[in-house]
C-alpha positions in Angstrom: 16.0 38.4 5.0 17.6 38.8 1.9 18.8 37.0 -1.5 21.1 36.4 -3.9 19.4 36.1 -7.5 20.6 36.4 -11.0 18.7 37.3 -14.1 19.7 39.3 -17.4 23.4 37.8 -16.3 24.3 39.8 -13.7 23.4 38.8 -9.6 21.7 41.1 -7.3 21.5 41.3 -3.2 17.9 42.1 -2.7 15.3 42.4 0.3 12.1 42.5 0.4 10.6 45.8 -0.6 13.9 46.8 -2.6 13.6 48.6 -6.2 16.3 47.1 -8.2 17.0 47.3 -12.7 17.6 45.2 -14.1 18.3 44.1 -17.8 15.2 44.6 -19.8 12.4 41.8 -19.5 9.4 41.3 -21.7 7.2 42.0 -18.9 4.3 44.5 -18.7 4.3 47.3 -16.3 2.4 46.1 -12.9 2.9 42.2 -13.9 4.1 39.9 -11.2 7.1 37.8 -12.3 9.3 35.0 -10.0 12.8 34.5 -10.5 13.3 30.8 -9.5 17.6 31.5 -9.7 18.5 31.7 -6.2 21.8 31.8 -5.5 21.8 31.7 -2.1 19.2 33.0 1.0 20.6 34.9 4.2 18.3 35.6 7.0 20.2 36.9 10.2 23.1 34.5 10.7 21.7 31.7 8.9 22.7 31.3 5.2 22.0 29.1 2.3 24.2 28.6 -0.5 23.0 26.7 -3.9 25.2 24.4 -6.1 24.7 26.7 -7.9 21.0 27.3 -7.3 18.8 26.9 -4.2 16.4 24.8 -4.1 12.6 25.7 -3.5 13.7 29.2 -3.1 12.0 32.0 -5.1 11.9 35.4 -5.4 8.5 37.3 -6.0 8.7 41.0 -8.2 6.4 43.5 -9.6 7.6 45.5 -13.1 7.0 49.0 -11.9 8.6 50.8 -15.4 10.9 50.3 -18.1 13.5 53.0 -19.1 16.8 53.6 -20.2 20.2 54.6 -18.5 22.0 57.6 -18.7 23.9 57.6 -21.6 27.7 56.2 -21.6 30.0 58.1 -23.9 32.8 56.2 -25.6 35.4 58.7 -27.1 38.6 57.2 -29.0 41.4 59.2 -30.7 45.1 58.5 -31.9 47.1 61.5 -30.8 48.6 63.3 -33.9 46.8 61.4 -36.7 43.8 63.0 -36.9 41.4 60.2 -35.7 38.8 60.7 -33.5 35.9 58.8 -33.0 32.8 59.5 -30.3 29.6 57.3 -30.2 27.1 56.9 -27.6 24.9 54.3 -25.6 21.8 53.9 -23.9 20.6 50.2 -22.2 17.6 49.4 -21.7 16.2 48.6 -17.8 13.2 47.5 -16.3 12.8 48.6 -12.9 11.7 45.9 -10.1 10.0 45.9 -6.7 10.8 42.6 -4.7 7.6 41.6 -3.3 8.6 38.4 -1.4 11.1 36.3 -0.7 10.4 32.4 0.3 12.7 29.1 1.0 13.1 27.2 3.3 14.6 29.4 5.9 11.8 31.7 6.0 9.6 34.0 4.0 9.8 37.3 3.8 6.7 40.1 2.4 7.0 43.9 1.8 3.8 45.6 0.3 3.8 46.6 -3.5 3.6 50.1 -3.9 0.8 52.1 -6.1 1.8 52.3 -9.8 1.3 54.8 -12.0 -0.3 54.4 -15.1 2.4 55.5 -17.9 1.6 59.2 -19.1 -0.3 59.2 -22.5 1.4 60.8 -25.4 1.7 65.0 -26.0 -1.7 66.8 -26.9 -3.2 63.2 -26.5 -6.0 65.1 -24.4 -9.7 63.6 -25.4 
């Protein structure tokens, strides 16, 4: 079974048991959050497609962390003028565990995974 949700603006295909990132969310790390936008729910060769969202269908995650992306590189220059310009960015993520997806085709489980408390700060040893 799988689904079709959209959060931070974007849409994702997700499973049950799937790690996605996503934009950051003010979540903490091991909190359960449901994202009620469903775009549509697939389960073998049944599918169900919201105008634009389905209804009763959720989608059940767990924050495991929150990072940031490899850095993009953005480089611009005017040949023979002597302009060049480089800057750099990092987003922000916050990585997901799908837990479970329900509607009204089905539901669908996977079991959260152990999470490990973030590391304490260098030389933070008591």
């Amino acid at each position: 079974m799988y689904a079709v949700i959209k959060t931070g603006g974007k849409q994702y295909r997700v499973a049950a048991g799937d790690k996605i990132k996503v934009e950051q969310m003010p979540a903490d790390i091991g909190a359960e959050i449901t994202i009620d936008q469903v775009l549509a729910v697939g389960a073998g060769d049944q599918l169900s497609v919201g105008a634009p969202l389905v209804s009763g269908a959720t989608v059940s995650a767990t924050v495991l962390s929150h990072g940031r992306h490899d850095k993009v590189r953005i480089f611009k220059m005017r040949r023979r003028k002597h302009y060049r310009k480089q800057q750099g960015h990092r987003q922000n993520f916050t990585e997901l565990f799908v837990s479970r997806i329900a509607s009204a085709i089905g539901e669908a489980t996977a079991e959260v995974p152990a999470i490990a408390p973030p590391a304490s700060g260098a030389g933070a040893e008591a």
